[in-house]
N, C-alpha and C positions, 0 to 999 in steps of 0.2 A: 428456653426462649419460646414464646407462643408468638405464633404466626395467625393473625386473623384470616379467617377463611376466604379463600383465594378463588373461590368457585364461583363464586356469586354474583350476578352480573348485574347490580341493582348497584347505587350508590347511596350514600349515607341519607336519611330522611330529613335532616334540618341541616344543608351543611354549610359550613365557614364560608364568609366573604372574601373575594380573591388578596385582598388587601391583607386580611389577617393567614392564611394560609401561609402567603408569601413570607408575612413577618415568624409568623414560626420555623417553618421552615430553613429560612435562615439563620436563627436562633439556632436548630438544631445542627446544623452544619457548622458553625461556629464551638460551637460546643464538641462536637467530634475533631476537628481538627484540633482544637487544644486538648486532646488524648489520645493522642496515636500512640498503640502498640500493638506489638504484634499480637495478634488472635480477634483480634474487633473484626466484627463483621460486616460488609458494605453487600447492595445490591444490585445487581446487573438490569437496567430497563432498558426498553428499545427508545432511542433518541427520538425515535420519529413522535410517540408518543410524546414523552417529556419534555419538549420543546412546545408541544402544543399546548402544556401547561403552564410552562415558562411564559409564554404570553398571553394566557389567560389571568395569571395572577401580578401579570407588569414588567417581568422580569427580561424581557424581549421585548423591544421597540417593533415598529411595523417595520422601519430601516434595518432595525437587526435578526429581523426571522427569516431565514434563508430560504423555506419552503412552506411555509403556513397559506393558510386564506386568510385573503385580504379585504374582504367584505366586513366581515363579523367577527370579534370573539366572542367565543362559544364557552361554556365550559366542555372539556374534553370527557369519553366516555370513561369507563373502566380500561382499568390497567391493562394493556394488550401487548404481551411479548413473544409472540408466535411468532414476529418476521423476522427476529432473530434469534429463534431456537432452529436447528437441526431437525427437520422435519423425517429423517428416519431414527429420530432417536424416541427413546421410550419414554411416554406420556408420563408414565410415574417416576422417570428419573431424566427430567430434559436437558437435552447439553447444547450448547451456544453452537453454534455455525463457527467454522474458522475462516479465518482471515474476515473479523471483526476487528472495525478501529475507532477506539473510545471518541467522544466528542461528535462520532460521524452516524456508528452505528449504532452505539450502546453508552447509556450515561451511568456512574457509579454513585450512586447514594448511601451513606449510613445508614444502620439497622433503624436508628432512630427515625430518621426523618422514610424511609419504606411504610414501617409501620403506619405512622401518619396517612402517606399517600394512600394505602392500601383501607384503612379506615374513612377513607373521605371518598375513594371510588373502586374499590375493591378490584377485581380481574387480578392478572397474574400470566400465570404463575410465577412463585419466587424465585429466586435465583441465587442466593447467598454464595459468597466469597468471601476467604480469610484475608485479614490484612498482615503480612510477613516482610521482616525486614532483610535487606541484601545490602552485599558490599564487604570489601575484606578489610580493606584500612577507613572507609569513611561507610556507616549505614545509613538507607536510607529506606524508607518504607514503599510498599508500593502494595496493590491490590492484586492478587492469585486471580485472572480471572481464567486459565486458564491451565488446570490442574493437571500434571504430570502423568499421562495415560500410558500404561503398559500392558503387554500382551502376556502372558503366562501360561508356556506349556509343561502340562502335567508328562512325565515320558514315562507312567503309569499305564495310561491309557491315551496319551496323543491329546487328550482334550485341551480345548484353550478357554479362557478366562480375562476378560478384563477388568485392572484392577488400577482405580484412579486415588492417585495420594499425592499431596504437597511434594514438590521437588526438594522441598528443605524437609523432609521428612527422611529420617534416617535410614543403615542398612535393616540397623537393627527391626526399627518399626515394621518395615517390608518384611522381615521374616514372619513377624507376626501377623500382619494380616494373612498373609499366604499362608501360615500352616493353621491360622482360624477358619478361614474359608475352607480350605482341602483337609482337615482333620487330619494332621500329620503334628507330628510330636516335631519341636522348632530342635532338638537335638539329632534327628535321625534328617531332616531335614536340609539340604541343596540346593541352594541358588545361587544359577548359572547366568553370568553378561550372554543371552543366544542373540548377539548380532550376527542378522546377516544366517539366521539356522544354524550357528557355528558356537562352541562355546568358546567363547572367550577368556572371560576371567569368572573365577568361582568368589563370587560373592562373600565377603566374613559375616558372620552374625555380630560379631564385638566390634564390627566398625562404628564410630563415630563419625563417619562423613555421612552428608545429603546424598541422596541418590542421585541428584543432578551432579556434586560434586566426583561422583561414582562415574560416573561419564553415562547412564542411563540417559535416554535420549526419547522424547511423544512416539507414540506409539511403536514402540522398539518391543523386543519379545525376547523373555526372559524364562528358563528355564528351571524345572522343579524333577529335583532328584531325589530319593528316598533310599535312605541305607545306602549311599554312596562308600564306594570303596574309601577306605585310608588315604589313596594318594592322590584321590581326587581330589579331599581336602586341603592338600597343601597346592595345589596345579596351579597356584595363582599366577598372573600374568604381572609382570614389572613394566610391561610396558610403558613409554612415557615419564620415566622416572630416572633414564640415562640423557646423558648431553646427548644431543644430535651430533656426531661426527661423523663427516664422512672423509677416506683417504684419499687425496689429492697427490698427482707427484708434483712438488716444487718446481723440480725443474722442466716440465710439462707446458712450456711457454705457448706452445699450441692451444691448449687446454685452455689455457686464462684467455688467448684471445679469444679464443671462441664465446667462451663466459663475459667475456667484455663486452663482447661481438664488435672485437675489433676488427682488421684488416678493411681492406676499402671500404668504411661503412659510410662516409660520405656520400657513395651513389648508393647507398641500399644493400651490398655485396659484403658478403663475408671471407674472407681465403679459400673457403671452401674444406679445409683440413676437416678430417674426420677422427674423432677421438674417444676414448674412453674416459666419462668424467668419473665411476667406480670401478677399483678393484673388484676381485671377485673375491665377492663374502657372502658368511650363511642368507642375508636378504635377499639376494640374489639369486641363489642356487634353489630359496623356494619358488621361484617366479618361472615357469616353463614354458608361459606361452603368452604372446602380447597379440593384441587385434591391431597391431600398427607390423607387425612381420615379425620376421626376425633378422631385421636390420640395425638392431640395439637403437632404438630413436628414444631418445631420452628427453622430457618436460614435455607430452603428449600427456599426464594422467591429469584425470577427470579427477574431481570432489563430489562424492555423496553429495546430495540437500537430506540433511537431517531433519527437513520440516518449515519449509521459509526461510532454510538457509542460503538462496543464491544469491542477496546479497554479500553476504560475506565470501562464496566461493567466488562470487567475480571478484572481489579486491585482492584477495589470497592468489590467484591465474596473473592479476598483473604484475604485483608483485616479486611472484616465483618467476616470472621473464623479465623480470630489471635485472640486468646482468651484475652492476658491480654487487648489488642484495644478493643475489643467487653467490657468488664468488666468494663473499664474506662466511655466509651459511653453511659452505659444500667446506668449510677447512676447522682447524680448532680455534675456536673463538673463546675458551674456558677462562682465559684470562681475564678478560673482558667483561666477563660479568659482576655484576655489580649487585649482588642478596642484599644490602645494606641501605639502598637507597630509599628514603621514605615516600620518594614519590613514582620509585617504580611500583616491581611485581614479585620484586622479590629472585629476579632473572626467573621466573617460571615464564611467562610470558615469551621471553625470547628464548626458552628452553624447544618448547611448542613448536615455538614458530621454525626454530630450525630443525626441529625432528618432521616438521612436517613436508620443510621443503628436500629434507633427503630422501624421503616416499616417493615424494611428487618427481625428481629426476633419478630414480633408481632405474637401475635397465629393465625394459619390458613390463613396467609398471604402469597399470589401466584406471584401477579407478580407488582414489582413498576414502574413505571415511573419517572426515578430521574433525573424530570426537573428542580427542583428548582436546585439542587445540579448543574446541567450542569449549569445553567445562574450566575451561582455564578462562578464558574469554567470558564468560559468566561469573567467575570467581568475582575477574578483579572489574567488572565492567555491568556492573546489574543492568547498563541500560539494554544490553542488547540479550539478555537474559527472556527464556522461555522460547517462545516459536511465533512470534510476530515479525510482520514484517518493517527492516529498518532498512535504513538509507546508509549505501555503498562508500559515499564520502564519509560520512559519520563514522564509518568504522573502520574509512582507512587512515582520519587524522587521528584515531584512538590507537590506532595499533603504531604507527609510524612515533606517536610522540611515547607510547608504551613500551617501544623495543629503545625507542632511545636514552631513557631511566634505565632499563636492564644494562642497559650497554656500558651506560655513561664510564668512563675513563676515570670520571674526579670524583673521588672518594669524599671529600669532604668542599664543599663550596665555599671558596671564599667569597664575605663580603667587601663590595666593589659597589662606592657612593659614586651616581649617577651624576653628570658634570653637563650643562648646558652648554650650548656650540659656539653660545656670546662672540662670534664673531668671526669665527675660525673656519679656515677652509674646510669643505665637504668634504674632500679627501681626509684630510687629518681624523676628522671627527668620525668619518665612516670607519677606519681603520681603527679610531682607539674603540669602538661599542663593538666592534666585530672580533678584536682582543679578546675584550671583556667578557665578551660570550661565550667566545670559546675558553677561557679560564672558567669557567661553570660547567659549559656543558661541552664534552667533546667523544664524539662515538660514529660512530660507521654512517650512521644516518644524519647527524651534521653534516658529514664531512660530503656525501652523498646527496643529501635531497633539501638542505636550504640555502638560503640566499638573504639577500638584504635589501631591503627597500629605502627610500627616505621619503619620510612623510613629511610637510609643510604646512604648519598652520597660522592663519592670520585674521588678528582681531578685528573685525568689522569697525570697530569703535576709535580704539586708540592706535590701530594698523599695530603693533607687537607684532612681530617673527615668530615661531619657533619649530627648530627644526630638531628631528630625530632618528636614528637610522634604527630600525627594530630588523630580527630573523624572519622569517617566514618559511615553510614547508611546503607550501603549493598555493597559485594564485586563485580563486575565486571571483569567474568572471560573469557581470551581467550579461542578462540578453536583452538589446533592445528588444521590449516587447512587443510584439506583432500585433498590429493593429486590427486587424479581422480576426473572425471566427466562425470556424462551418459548426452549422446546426441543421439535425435531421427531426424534421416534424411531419406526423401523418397527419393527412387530411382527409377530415370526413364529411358528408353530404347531411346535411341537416334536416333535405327534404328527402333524400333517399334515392335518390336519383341513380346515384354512380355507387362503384364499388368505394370505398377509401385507398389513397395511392400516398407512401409517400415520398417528401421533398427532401433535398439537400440544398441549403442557401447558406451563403457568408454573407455576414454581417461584422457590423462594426463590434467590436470586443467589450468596449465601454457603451452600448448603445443602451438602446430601451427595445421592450417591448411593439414600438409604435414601428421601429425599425425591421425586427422579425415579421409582422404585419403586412408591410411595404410589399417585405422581399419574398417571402412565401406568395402573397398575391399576383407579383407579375410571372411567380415560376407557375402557378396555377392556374393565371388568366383570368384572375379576379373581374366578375363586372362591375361596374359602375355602381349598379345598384345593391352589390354585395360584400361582406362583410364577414370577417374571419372572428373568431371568440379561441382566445387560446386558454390551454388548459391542462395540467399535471394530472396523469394515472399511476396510481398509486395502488398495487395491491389491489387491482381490477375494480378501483374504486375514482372518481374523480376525487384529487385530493386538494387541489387550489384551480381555483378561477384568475386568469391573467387579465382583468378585464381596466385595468390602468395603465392608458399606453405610456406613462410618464416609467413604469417599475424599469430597474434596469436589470438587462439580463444577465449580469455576472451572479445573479442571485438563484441562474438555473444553472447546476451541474452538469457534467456530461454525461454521468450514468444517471440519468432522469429521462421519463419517455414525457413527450409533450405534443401534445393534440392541438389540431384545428378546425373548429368544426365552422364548418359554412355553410352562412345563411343570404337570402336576399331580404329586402326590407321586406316584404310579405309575408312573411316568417315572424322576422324578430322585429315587430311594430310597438307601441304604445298599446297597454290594457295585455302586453305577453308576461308568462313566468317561463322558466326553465323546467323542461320535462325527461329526468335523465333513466335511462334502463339499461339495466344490470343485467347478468346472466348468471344466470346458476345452474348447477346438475346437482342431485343426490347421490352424494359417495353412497357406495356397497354398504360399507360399515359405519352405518346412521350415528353420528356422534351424537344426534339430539342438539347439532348447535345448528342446526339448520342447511338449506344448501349452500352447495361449495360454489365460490364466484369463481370464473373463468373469461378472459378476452377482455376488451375497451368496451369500456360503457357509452352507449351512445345518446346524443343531445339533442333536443330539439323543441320549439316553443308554442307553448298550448298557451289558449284563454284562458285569462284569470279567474273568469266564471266558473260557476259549479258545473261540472263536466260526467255525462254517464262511463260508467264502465268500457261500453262500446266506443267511445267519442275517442276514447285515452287506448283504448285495442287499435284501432282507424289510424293512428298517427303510430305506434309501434310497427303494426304489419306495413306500415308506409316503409319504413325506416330499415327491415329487414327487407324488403324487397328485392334492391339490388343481390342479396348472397343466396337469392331460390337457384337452386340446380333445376336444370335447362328438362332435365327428363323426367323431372318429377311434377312437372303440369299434366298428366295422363293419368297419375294416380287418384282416384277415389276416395272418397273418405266414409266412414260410418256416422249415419246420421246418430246411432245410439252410443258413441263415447262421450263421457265426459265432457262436456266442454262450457267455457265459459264465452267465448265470445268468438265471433266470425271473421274468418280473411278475405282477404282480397285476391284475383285473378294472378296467376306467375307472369313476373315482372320482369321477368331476368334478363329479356332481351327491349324491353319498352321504357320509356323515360316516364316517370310520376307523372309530366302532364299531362301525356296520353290518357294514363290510368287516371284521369279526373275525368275521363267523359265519359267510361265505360258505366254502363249500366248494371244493378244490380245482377242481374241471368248472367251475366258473363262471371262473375265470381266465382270462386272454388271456395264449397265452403270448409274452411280451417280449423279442426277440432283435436289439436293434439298440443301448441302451448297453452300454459295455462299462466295468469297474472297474476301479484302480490302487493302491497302498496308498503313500503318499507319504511317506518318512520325514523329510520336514521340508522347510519354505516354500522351502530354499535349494537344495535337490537333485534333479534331473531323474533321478535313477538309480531309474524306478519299476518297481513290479513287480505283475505283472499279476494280478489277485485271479480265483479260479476257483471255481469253484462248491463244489471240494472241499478249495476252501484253506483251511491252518488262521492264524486270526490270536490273538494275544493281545495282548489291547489294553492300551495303554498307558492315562498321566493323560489323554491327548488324543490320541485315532488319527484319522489324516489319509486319507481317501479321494478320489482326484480321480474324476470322471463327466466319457468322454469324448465329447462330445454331436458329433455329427453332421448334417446338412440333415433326415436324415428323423425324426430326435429335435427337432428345430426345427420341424419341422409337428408332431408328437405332443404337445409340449408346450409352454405359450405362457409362453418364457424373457422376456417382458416384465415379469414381476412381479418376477423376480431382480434385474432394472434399474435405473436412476434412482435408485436411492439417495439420497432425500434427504437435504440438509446440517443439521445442527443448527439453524441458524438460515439461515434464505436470506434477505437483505435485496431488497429490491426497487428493481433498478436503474435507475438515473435515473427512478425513479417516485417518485408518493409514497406516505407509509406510512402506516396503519391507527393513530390517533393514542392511544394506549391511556394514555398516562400523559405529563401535562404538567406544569413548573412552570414558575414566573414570573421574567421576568429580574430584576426586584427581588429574588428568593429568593438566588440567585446573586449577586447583588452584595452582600445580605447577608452571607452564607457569606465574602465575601471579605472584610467588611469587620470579621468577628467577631474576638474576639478570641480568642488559640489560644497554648499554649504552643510554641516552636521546637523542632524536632526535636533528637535526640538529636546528630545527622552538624552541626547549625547551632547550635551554643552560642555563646555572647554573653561577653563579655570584662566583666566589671562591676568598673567604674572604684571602687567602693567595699571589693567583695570580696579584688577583685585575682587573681577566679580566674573561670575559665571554668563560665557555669549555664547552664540551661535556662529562659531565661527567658519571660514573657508578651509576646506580640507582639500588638499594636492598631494598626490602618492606619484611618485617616479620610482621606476626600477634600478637599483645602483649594481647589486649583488647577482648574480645568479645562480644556478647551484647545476650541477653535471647533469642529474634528475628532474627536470622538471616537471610539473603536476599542473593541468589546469581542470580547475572545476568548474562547471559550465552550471549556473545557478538556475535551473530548470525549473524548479520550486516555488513559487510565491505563498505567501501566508498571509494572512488579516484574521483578527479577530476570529469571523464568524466564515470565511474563505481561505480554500486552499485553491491553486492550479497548477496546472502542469502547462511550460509551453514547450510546445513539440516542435520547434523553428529547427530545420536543419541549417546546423552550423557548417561552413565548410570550412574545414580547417586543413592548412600542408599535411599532407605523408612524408614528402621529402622536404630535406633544404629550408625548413621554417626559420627565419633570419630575422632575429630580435634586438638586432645590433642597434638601430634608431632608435629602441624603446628604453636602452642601457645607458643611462645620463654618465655614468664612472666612463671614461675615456680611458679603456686600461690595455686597450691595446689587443685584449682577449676575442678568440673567437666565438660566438653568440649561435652558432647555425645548430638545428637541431632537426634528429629524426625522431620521427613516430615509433612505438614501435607497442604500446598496450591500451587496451579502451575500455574501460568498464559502461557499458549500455545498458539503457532500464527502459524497457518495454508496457506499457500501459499506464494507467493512471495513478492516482493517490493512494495510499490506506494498500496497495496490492502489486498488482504489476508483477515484473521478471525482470530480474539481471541476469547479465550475459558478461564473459568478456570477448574481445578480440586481444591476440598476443601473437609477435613475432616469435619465429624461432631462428635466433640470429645465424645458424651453423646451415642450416636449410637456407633462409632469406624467404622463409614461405610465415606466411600466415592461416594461424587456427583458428577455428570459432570451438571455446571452453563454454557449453553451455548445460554445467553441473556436473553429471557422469560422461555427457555427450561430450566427444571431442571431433571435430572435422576437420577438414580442409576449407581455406576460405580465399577463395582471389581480391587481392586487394583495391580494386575498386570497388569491392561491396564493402566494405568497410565502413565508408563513409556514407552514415545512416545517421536521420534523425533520432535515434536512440541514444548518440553519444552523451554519454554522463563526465566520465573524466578520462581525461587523457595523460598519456604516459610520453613524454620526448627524452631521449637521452642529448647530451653535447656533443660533438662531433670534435676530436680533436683537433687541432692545428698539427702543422708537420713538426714546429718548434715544438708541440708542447709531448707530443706522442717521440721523438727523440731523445728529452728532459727523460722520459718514463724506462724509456727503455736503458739511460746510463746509468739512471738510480736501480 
């Protein structure tokens, strides 16, 4: 493959019309897609770039560019992927940043269509990834953009080695690169799983599995022996490869309520009985000392994060505290498995799953590592495969309806023709599909965590009925969404007056720009005759101008810094251009790309006319003013340095108008910045501005300031800094509770009735044509486990958000009996007792869970390895994602239990 030179920061001499770019372009991606296999290579660019392509060649509407300028398209410079490379990684072998999220951070292109781009605007650098296919029973393709990083110590000499390979790259292949790199013959050669500094399992060379199927884990460290003994060779670990059993005494009726967390658990209370849920066996007898005592407290242990694993450790925490799950898992379930089901796992899957939860309550057991589980969980689930971060529900309706295939009871499904309700009572008809369901599907997590709904649909046109009772595993509920939104914007002085300070203001969520405007002006005390310009800093660059109050601002994210600069009309009059300055310093180690930008670029507006050097110095030194340190108006300067142009008097305690009447003699004269006139963000070819330079300014003249150590004592560049983000959530804290609804609101919203979107039309058996019909869902079913997922999520297109509304929802006594249409006479009351929480925004963020421990009646915070204590009014935080309620039973129904 030849890669055109990626260094070059010139772009093609005649090049393509946006019009025809785009049509190739597309061509080429068309064409790649109709040959997907594995080994094709695609390209990793930085979004922020390739978007601003997308809408130079049409491909982006002005509606659709989520952060572009809005003035002008431009064509975009050369290829620039430095915002998303890893800036301690090595120039000649650069590695992505983690926790990148495609479409946000980084866009994947075909080799074909790189090429192209790199031909028509050169930069870089490239970025190449394999395309490899995953999945056990269905494959499917997907792009390596992040390749399997391991650590490798030599115990020759201690040394270590990083060595990056495809997780689908075999044992075998790892022996080889390993004993090519370290000149070791692959037969005298030893490699050790060293999780953890510990050797685990001795690696085969004749394996045919992935290294990811090996349970090797991102940046895990692996082991190299030489002339290993004989019996090292064989020392391999079986772990993971036995049923999970653990011994339960039957008659231990203590033991199950506790695991039920039975006894009064209506008020929150458990019997209190203390028990041993394991015999004593060899697991055990290695375990000698717990960070929770030696009070044998059992379902305290933490999970490793393997790597962006805390989604999955929070679902895994709630789970292992749903008592009848926990009670199923701790006894022999062998029977029960189900290797034959073509839409399980094969029972590996719920192998995992229960060897994991016997770890997790072994006595004095602190903290797991649930690799095996993860490489199983990869096997059969490519989505959640590598080290990115997924979403908690995601993977707990994958694993819930995954152990339920492993589990399933019915060997063979009968088919069972689906019959219309034509008439018949809801009862009737809920009873025979809840039959029929269970004749298909019937396993521990049926019987446990679903329920039944009945849907209602009616044809707008010919009014048609139809009604149907479907399963369900856990509700999914809206949130009305919150109609504000707090946004933090700095504001800076145009004429230089004041420091920059900045605001926090709530705004309408659906508003415009005109509105942020409004609301920053009365927090700032806008005059009359003044006027804010708002504006995105990008990479210590101005990257859009907000200068249409109609834009609305859901098109600003929260991790976006966003300026205000303020001007009065004297300023920013008719016959003005915009005059913007940048800062720079020369790194130590001159890259030759020129200096390094640092801090907000500051705004302000000059005459259109041809302007001296000094005229465009005069309105800088203006602008730096406000940040002169108080002690440095006593210093001197050398009439014989360097200099290009003259300061003004220290400002630092005086307002600009003052500084309009002073006199020449009272100036200090400034000879240590020096100026640049920068003809655009992407070009180092600058040219040095002099005192008697002439410029004529453009819609927007670009001035870099090249600041040095004794411009760094002069002025305090800490105000240019820190830029804060739109919105900063506060991580793993909790948050300032500003606006709450109730989880009955939400479960309302879900249960309202709504017409089907336009993309979900409904086939109406009367019409014979496809409408938009009325949908109504009532609750009929419910199941002992209940699940509510709090859809905190929104999507569009070109938008993602989070809303952070805290929910309040019962701890105790939640009573859904009004919401349960089936009149069956059953009790509906439910306790809380597990919460998976997700901390920060999109694309990133932290899972946590909260989890009772029914035998205590205390609540933990599981957050990864960390386990605490946690008082149950902190609980209920705006981070709830889903929740866990068990049923509560009736006195009839808990006596029924105890005669059977």
């Amino acid at each position: 493959m030849t890669i055109p030179d990626s260094e070059s920061t010139g772009v093609c001499e005649v090049p393509y019309s946006p019009e025809e770019e785009r049509r190739i372009v597309t061509e080429l991606n068309s064409e790649a897609e109709a040959d997907l296999k594995e080994g094709n290579l695609y390209f990793v660019i930085s979004n922020r770039w390739y978007t601003r392509w997308q809408r130079f060649v049409g491909l982006l509407t002005e509606e659709e560019f989520p952060s572009g300028e809005t003035s002008e398209v431009t064509r975009p410079g050369p290829i620039d992927n430095h915002d998303i490379i890893d800036s301690e990684s090595d120039a000649s072998d650069p590695q992505l940043r983690i926790m990148l999220e495609e479409g946000v951070d980084y866009t994947l292109v075909p080799q074909q269509v790189w090429r192209k781009l790199v031909e028509w605007y050169k930069g870089g650098p490239p970025l190449p990834r394999k395309l490899i296919s995953q999945g056990f029973y269905t494959k499917s393709f997907s792009v390596e953009v992040y390749p399997l990083c391991l650590k490798l110590t030599d115990s020759r000499d201690e040394s270590t080695t990083i060595i990056r390979l495809s997780k689908q790259a075999s044992i075998g292949q790892l022996y080889e690169m390993v004993c090519a790199g370290r000149g070791v013959a692959k037969e005298k050669a030893r490699i050790w799983d060293y999780f953890e500094k510990k050797k685990s399992v001795l690696l085969d060379p004749s394996s045919e599995k992935s290294v990811e199927e090996s349970g090797l884990q991102l940046n895990q460290d692996i082991l190299l022996d030489v002339d290993g003994s004989a019996s090292s060779q064989y020392d391999m670990s079986l772990a993971g490869n036995e049923l999970a059993l653990v011994p339960l005494d039957p008659t231990s009726s203590d033991a199950m309520d506790i695991v039920r967390g039975g006894g009064n658990l209506a008020n929150g209370h458990s019997n209190g009985s203390k028990f041993s849920l394991f015999g004593r066996n060899a697991f055990e007898d290695d375990i000698s000392s717990s960070t929770f005592g030696k009070g044998e407290r059992r379902g305290l242990g933490g999970l490793q994060n393997l790597g962006n694993t805390c989604f999955m450790n929070s679902t895994l925490q709630c789970l292992a505290h749903t008592p009848p799950i926990v009670e199923y898992f701790l006894q022999d379930y062998r029977s029960d498995i189900n290797a034959e089901n073509p839409l399980g796992m094969r029972g590996e899957l719920a192998i995992a799953f229960g060897e994991l939860l016997r770890k997790l309550w072994s006595s004095g057991q602190n903290t797991v590592a649930p690799r095996a589980f993860k490489t199983k969980l990869a096997r059969f689930a490519p989505q959640f495969s590598g080290y990115n971060q997924h979403d908690s529900q995601e993977m707990l309706a994958f694993l819930l309806d995954g152990l339920h295939e492993d589990l399933n009871k019915v060997k063979r499904k009968p088919y069972i023709e689906a019959k219309d309700s034509d008439g018949r009572p809801d009862d009737e008809v809920a009873e025979e599909k809840w039959k029929y369901h269970k004749a298909r599907n019937d396993s521990v997590i049926v019987d446990v965590c679903q329920g039944q709904y009945k849907s209602t649909l009616v044809c707008p046109d010919c009014g048609k009925i139809s009604i149907t009772f479907d399963p369900f595993m856990y509700l999914s509920l809206p949130l009305p969404s919150s109609r504000t939104r707090s946004m933090t914007v700095t504001v800076f002085y145009g004429d230089g007056s004041h420091i920059p300070m900045p605001y926090t203001v709530t705004v309408p969520k659906d508003g415009s720009c005109r509105d942020l405007s409004n609301a920053l002006g009365t927090a700032c005390c806008l005059n009359n005759d003044e006027s804010l310009l708002l504006a995105e800093v990008y990479d210590h660059k101005v990257f859009k101008y907000f200068e249409n109050p109609l834009e609305l601002l859901n098109a600003i994210k929260d991790n976006e810094r966003i300026v205000a600069y303020r001007f009065n009309q004297m300023h920013k009059g008719l016959g003005k251009v915009k005059l913007e300055i940048l800062h720079g310093e020369q790194e130590k180690s001159d890259s030759g790309r020129g200096p390094k930008l640092f801090g907000t670029p500051l705004v302000t507006y000059i005459n259109k006319e041809p302007l001296s050097g000094s005229d465009i110095a005069a309105s800088i030194f203006g602008l730096l003013s406000p940040l002169r340190r108080v002690h440095m108006s006593s210093i001197v300067h050398s009439e014989n340095e360097n200099s290009h142009v003259p300061d003004v008097a220290d400002e630092s305690s005086r307002s600009l108008s003052s500084r309009d009447t002073e006199t020449e003699d009272n100036a200090v004269d400034d000879r240590e910045l020096s100026f640049s006139l920068l003809p655009d963000y992407h070009s180092f070819s600058l040219q040095p501005l002099e005192s008697d330079s002439v410029v004529n300014p453009g819609s927007v003249t670009k001035i870099l300031v090249k600041w040095n150590e004794k411009e760094h004592e002069k002025y305090d560049s800490s105000y240019l800094n820190d830029l804060p983000e739109v919105h900063k959530s506060s991580f793993l804290a909790k948050k300032i509770r500003q606006e709450e609804i109730s989880l009955f609101s939400c479960l309302e919203a879900f249960l309202a009735e709504e017409p089907l979107g336009p993309d979900d039309m409904w086939y109406c058996p009367g019409c014979k044509e496809h409408r938009q019909a009325n949908k109504k869902l009532d609750l009929w079913k419910l199941p002992d486990i209940l699940v509510f997922h709090l859809k905190r999520f929104t999507y569009s297109r070109y938008f993602k958000n989070k809303i952070d509304t805290l929910v309040n929802f019962p701890i105790h006594g939640l009573d859904l009996s009004k919401y349960v249409t089936n009149k069956d006479g059953q009790s509906y009351l439910y306790e809380l007792y597990a919460i998976s929480n997700h901390y920060g925004g999109l694309g990133g963020g932290h899972y946590t869970a909260y989890a009772k421990l029914m035998d205590e009646n205390k609540w933990y915070d599981f957050d990864d390895s960390r386990v605490s204590a946690v008082n149950e009014y902190e609980i209920k935080t705006p981070a709830a994602y889903v929740l866990f309620y068990q049923r509560v039973k009736s006195e009839s129904e808990t006596s029924d239990m105890k005669m059977d």
